[in-house]
GUBA-400243 format. One record per residue: z, y, x of N, C-alpha, C in turn; residue in one letter. Coordinates in Angstrom, 1 decimal. Atoms other than C-alpha are relative to their C-alpha. Layout:
N
<node><n_up>Z</n_up><n_north>Y</n_north><n_east>X</n_east><ca_up>Z</ca_up><ca_north>Y</ca_north><ca_east>X</ca_east><c_up>Z</c_up><c_north>Y</c_north><c_east>X</c_east><rest>a</rest></node>
...
***
This chain:
84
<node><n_up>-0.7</n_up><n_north>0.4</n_north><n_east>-1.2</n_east><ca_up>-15.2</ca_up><ca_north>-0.2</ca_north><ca_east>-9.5</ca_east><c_up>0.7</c_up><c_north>1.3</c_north><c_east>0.6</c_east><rest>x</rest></node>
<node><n_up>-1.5</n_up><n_north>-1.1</n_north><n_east>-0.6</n_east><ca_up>-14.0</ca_up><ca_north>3.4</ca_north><ca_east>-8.3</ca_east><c_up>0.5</c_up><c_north>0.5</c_north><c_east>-0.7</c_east><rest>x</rest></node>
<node><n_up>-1.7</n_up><n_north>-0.2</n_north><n_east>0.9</n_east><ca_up>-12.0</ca_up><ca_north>4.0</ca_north><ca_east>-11.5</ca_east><c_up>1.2</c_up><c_north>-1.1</c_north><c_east>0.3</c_east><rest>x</rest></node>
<node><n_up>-1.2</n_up><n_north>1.2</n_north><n_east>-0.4</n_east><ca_up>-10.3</ca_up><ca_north>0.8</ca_north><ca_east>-10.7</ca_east><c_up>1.2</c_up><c_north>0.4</c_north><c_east>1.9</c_east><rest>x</rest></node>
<node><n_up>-0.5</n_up><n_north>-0.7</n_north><n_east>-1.4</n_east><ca_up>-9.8</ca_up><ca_north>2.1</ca_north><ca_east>-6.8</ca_east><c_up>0.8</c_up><c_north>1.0</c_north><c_east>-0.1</c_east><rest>x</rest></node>
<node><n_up>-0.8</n_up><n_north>-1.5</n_north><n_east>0.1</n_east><ca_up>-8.8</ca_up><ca_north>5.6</ca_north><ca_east>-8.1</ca_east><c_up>1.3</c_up><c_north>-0.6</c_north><c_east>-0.8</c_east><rest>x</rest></node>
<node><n_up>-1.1</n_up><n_north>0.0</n_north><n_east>0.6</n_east><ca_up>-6.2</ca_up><ca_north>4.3</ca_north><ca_east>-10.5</ca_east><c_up>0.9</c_up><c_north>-1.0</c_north><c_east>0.5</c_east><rest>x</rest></node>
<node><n_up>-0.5</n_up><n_north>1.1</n_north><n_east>-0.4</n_east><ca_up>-4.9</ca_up><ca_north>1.1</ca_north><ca_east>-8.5</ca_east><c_up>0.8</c_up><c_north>0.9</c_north><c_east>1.4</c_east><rest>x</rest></node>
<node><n_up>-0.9</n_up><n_north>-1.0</n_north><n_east>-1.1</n_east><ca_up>-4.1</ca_up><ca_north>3.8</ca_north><ca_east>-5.2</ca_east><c_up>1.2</c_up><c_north>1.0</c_north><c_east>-0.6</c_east><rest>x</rest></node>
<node><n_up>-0.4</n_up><n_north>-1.0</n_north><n_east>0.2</n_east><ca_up>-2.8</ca_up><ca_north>6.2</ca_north><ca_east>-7.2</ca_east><c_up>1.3</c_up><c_north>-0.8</c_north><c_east>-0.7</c_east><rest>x</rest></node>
<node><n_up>-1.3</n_up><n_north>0.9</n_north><n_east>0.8</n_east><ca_up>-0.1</ca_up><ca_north>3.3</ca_north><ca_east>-9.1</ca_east><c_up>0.4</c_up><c_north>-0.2</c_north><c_east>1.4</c_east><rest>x</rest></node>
<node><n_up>-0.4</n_up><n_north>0.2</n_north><n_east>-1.6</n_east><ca_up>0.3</ca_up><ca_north>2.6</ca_north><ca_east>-5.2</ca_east><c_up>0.9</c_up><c_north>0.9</c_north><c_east>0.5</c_east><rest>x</rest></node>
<node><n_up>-0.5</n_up><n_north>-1.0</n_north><n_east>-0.6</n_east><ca_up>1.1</ca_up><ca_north>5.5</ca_north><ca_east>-4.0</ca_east><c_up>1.6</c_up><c_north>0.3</c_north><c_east>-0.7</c_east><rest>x</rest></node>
<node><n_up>-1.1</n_up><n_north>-0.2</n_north><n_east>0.9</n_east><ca_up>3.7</ca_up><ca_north>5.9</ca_north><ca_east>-7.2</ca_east><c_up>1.0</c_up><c_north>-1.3</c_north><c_east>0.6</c_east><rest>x</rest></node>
<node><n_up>-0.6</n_up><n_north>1.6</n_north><n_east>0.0</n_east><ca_up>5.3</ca_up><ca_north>2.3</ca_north><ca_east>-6.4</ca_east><c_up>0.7</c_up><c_north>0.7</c_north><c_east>1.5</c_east><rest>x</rest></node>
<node><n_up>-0.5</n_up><n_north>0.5</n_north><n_east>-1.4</n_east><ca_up>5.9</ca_up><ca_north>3.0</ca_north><ca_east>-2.5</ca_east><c_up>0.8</c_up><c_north>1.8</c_north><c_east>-0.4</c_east><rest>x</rest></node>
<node><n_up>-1.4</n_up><n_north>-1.0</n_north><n_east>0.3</n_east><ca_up>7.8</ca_up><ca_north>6.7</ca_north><ca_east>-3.9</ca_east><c_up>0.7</c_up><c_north>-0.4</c_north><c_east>-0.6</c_east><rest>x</rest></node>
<node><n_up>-1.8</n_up><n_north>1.2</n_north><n_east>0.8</n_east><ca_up>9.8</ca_up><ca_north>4.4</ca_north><ca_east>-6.5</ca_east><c_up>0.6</c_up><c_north>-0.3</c_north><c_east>0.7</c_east><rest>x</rest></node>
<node><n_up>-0.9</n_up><n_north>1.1</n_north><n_east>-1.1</n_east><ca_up>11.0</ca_up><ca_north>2.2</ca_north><ca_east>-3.7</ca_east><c_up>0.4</c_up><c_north>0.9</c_north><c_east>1.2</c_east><rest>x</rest></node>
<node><n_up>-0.8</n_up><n_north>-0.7</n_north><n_east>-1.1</n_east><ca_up>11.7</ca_up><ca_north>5.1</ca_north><ca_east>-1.3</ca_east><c_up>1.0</c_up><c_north>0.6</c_north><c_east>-0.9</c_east><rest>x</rest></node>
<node><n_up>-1.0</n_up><n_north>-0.8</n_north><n_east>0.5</n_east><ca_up>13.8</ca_up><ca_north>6.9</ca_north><ca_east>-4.0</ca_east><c_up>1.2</c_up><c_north>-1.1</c_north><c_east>-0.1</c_east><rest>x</rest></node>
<node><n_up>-1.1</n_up><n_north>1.4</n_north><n_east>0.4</n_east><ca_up>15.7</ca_up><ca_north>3.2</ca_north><ca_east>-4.8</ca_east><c_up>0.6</c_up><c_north>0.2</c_north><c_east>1.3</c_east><rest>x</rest></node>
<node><n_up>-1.0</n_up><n_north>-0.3</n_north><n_east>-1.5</n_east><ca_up>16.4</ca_up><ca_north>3.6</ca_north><ca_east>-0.9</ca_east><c_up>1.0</c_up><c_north>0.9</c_north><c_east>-0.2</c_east><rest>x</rest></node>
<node><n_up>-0.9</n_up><n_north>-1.3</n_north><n_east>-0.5</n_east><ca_up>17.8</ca_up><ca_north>7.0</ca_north><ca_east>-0.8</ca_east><c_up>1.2</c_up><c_north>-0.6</c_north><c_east>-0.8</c_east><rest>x</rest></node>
<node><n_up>-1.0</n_up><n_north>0.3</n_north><n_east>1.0</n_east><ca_up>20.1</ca_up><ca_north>5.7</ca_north><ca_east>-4.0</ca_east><c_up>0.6</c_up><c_north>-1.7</c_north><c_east>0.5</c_east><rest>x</rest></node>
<node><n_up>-0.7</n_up><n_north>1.4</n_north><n_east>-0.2</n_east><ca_up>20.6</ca_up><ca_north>2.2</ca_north><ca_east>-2.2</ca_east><c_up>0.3</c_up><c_north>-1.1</c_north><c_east>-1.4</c_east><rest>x</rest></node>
<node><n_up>-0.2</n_up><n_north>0.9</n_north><n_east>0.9</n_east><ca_up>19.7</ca_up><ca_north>0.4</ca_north><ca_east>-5.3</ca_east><c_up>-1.0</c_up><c_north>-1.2</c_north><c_east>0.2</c_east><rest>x</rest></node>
<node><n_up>0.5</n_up><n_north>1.0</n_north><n_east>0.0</n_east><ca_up>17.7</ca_up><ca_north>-2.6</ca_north><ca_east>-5.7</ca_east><c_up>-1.9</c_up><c_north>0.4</c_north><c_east>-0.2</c_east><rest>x</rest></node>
<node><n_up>1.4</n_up><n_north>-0.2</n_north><n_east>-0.1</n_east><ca_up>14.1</ca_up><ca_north>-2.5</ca_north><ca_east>-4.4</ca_east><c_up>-1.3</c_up><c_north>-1.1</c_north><c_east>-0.3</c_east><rest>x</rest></node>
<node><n_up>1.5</n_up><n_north>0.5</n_north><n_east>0.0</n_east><ca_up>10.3</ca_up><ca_north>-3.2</ca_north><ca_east>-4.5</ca_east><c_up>-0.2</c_up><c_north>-1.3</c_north><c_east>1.1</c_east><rest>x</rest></node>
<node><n_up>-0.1</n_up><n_north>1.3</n_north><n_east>-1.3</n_east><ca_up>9.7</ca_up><ca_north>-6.6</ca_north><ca_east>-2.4</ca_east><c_up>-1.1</c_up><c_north>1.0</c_north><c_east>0.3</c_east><rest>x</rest></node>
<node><n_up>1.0</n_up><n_north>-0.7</n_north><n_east>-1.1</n_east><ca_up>7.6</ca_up><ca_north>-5.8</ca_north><ca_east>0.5</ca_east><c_up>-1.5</c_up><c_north>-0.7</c_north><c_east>-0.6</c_east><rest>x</rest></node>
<node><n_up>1.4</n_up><n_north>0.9</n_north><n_east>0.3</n_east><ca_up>5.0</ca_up><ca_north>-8.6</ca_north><ca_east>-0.8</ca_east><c_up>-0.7</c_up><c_north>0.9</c_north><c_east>-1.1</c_east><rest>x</rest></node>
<node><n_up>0.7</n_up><n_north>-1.1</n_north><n_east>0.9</n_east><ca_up>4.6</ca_up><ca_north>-6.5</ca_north><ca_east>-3.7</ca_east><c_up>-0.7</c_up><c_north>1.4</c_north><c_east>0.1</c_east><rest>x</rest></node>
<node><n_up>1.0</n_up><n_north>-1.1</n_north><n_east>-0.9</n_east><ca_up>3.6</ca_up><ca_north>-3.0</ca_north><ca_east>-1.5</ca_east><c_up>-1.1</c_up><c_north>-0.7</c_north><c_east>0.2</c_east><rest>x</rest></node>
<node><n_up>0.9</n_up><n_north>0.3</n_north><n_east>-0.7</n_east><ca_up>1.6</ca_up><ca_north>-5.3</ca_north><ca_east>0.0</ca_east><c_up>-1.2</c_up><c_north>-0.4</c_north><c_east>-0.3</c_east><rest>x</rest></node>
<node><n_up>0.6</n_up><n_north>0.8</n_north><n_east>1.0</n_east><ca_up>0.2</ca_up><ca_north>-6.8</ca_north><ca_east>-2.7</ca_east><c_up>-1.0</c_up><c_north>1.2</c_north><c_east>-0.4</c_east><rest>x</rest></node>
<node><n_up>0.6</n_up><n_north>-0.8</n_north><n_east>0.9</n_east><ca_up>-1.0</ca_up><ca_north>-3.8</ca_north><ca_east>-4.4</ca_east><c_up>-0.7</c_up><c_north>1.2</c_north><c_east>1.3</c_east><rest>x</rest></node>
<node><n_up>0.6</n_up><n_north>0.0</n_north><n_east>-1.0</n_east><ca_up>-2.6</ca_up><ca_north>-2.5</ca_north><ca_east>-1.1</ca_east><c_up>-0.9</c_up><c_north>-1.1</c_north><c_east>-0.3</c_east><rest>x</rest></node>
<node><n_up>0.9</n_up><n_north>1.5</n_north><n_east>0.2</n_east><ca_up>-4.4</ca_up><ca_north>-6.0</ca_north><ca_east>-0.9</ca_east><c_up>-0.7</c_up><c_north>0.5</c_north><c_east>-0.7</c_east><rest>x</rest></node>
<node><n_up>1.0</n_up><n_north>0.3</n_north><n_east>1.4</n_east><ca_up>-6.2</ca_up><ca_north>-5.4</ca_north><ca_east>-4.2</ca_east><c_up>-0.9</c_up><c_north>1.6</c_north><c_east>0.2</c_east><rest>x</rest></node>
<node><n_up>1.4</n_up><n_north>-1.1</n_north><n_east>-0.2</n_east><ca_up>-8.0</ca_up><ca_north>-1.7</ca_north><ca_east>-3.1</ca_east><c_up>1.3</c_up><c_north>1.2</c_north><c_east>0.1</c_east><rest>x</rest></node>
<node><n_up>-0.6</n_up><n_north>-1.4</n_north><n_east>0.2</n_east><ca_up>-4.6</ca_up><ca_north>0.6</ca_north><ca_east>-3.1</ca_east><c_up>0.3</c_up><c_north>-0.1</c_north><c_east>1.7</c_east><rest>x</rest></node>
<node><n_up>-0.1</n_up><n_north>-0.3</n_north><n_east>-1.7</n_east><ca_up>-4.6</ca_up><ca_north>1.0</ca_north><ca_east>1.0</ca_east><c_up>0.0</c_up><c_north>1.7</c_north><c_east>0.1</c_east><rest>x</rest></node>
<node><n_up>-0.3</n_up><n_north>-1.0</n_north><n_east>-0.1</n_east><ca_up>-5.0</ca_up><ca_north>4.5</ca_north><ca_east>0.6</ca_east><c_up>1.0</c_up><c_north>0.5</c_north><c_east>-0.6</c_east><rest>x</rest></node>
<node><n_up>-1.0</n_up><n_north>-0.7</n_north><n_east>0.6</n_east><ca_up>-2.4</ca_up><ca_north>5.2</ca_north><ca_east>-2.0</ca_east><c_up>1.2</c_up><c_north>-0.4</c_north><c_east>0.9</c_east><rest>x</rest></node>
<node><n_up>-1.2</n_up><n_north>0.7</n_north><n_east>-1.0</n_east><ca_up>-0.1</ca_up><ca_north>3.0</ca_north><ca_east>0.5</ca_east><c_up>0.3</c_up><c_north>0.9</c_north><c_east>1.0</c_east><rest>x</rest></node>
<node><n_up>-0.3</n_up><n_north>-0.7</n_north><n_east>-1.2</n_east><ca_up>-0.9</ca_up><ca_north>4.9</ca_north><ca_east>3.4</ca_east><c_up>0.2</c_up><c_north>1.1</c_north><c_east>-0.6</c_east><rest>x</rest></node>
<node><n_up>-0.5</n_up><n_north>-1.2</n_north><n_east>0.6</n_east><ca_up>-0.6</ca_up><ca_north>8.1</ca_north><ca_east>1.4</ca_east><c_up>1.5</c_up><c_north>0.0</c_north><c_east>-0.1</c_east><rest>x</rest></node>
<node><n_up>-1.1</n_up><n_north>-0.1</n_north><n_east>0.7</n_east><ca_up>2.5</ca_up><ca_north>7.5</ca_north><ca_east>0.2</ca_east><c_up>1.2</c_up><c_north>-0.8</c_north><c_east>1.4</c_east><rest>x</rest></node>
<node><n_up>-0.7</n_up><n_north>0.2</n_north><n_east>-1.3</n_east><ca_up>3.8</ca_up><ca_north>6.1</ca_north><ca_east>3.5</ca_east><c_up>0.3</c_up><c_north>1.5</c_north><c_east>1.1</c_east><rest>x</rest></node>
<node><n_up>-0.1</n_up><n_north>-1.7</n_north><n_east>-0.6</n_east><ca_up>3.0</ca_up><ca_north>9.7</ca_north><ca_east>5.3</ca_east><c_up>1.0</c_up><c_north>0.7</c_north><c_east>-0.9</c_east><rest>x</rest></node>
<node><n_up>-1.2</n_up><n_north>-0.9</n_north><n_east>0.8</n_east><ca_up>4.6</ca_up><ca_north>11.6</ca_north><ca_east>2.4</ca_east><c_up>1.1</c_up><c_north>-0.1</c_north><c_east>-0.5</c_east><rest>x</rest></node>
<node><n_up>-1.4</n_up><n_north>0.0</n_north><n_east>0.1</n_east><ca_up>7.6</ca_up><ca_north>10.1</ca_north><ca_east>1.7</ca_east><c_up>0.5</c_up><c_north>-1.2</c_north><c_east>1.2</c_east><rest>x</rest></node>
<node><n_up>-0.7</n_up><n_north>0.5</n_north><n_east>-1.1</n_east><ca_up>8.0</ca_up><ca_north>8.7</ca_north><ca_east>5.2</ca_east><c_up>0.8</c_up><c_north>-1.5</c_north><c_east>-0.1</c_east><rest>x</rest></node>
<node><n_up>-0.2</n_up><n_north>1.6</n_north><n_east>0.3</n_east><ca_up>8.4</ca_up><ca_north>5.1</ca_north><ca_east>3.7</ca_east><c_up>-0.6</c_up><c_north>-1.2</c_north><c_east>0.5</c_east><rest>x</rest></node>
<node><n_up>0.5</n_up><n_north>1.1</n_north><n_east>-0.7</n_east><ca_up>8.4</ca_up><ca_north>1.9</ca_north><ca_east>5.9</ca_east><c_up>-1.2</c_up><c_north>0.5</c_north><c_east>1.3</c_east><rest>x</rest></node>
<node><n_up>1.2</n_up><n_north>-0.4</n_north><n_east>-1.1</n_east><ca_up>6.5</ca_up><ca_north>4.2</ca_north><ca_east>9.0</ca_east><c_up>0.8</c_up><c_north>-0.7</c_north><c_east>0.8</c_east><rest>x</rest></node>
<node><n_up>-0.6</n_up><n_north>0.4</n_north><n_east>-1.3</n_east><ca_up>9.4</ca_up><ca_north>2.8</ca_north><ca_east>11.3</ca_east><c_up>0.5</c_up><c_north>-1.4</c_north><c_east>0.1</c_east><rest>x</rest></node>
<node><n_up>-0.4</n_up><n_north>1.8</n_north><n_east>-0.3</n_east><ca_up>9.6</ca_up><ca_north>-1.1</ca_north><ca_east>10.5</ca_east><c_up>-0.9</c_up><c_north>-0.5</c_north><c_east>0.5</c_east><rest>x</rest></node>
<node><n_up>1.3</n_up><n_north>0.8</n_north><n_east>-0.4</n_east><ca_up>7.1</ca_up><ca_north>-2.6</ca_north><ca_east>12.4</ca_east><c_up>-0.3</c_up><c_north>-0.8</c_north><c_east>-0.2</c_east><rest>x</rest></node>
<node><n_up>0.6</n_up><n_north>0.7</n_north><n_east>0.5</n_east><ca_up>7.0</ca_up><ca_north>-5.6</ca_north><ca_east>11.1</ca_east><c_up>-1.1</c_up><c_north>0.3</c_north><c_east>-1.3</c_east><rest>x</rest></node>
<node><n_up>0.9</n_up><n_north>-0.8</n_north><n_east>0.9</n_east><ca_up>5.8</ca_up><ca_north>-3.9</ca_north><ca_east>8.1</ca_east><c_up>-1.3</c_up><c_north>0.7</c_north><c_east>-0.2</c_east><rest>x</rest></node>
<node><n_up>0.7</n_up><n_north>-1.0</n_north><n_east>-0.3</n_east><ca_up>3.7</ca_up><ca_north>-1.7</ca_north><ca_east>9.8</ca_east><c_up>-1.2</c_up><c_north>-1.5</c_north><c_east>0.5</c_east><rest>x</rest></node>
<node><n_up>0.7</n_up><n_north>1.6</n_north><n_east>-0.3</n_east><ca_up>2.0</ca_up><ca_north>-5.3</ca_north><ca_east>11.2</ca_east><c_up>-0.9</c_up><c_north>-0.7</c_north><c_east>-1.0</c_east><rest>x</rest></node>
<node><n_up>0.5</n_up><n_north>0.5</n_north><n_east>1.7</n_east><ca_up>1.4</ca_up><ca_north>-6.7</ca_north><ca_east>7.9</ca_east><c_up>-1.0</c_up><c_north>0.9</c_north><c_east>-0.9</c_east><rest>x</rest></node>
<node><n_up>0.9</n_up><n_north>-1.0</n_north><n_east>0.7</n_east><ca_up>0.0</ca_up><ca_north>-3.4</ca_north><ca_east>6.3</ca_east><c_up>-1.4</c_up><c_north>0.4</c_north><c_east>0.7</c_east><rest>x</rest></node>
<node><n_up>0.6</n_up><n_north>-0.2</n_north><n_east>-0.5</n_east><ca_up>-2.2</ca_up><ca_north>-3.5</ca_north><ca_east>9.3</ca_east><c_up>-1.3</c_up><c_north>-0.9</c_north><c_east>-0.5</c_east><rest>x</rest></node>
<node><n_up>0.7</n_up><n_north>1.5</n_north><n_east>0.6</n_east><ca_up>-3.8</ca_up><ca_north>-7.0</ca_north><ca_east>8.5</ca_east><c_up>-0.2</c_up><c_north>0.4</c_north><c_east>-0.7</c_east><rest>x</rest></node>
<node><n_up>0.6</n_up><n_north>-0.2</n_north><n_east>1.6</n_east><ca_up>-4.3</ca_up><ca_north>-5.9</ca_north><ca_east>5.0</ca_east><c_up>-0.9</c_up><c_north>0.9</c_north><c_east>0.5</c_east><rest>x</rest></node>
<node><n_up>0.6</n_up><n_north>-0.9</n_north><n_east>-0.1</n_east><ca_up>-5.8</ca_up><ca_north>-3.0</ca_north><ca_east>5.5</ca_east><c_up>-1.3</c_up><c_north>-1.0</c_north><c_east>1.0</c_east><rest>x</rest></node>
<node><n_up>1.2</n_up><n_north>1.3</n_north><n_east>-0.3</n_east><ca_up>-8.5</ca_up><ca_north>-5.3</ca_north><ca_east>7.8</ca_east><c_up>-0.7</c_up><c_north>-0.8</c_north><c_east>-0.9</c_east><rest>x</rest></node>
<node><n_up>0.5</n_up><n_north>0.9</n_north><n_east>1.4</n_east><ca_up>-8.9</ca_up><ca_north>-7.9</ca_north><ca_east>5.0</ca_east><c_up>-0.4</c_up><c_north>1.3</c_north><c_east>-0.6</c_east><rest>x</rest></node>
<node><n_up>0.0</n_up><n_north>-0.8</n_north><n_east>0.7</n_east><ca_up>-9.5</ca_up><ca_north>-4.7</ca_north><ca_east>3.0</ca_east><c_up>-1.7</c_up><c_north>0.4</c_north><c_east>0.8</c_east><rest>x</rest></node>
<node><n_up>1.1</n_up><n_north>-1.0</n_north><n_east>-0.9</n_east><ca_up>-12.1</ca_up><ca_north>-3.4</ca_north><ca_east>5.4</ca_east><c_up>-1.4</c_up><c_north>-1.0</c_north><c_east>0.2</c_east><rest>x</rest></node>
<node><n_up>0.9</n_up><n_north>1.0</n_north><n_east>-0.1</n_east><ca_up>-13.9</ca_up><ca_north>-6.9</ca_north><ca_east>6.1</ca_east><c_up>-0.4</c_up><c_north>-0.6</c_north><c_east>-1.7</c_east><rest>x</rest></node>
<node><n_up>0.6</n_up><n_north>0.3</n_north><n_east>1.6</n_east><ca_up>-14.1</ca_up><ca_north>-7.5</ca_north><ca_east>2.1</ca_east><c_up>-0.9</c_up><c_north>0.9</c_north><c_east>-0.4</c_east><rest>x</rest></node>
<node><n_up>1.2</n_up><n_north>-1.1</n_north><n_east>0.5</n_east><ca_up>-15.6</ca_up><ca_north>-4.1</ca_north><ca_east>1.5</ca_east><c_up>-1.4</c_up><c_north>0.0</c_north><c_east>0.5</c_east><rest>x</rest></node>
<node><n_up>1.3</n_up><n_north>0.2</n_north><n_east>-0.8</n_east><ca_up>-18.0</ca_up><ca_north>-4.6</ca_north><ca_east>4.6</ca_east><c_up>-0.9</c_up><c_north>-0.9</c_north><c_east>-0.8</c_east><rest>x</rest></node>
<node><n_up>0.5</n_up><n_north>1.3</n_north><n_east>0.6</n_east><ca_up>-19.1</ca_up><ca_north>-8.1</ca_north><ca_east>3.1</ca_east><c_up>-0.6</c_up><c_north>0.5</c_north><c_east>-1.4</c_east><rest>x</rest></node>
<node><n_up>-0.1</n_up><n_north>-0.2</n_north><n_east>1.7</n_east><ca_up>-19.3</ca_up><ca_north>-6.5</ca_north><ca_east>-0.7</ca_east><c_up>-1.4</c_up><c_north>1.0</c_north><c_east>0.5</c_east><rest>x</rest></node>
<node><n_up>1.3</n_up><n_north>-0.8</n_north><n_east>-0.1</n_east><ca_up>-21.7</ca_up><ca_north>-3.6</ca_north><ca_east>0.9</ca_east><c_up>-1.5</c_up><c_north>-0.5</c_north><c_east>0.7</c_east><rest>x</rest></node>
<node><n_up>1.1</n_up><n_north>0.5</n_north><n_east>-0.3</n_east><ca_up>-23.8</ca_up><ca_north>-5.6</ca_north><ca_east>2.9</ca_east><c_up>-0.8</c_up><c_north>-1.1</c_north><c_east>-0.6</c_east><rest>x</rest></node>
<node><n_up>1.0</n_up><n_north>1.0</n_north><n_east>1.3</n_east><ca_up>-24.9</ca_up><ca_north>-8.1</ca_north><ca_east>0.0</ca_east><c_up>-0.1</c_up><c_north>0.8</c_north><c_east>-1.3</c_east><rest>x</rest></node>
***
């Protein structure tokens, strides 16, 4: 389980600098469901990492909304997973 963690954040983290470099070049991006997605599944850290360091999606709030809720589901799954 935390090789899956470590290597699912760390493709995270890479995915949300792909799609900030597609920005700078204004080419064709990452859907959001897909950030969102790969958060969802245990990369919340590489998400938020990679949100700090390349300053990706801090200022859309909807975004910021959505990533919040995951990150919850994230938190209430783990809770649930540790306490059984």
């Amino acid at each position: 389980m935390m090789f899956f963690l470590l290597i699912i954040n760390v493709i995270t983290f890479g995915v949300f600098g792909y799609d900030k470099q597609k920005a700078r070049k204004q080419q064709r991006r990452i859907s959001e469901n897909t950030l969102l997605g790969l958060s969802l599944i245990g990369g919340i850290i590489g998400a938020g990492t990679g949100m700090v360091v390349f300053n990706h999606k801090v200022s859309k709030k909807s975004f910021l909304v959505k990533f919040f809720l995951v990150v919850l589901i994230d938190l209430f799954v783990l809770y649930r997973l540790i306490r059984n």
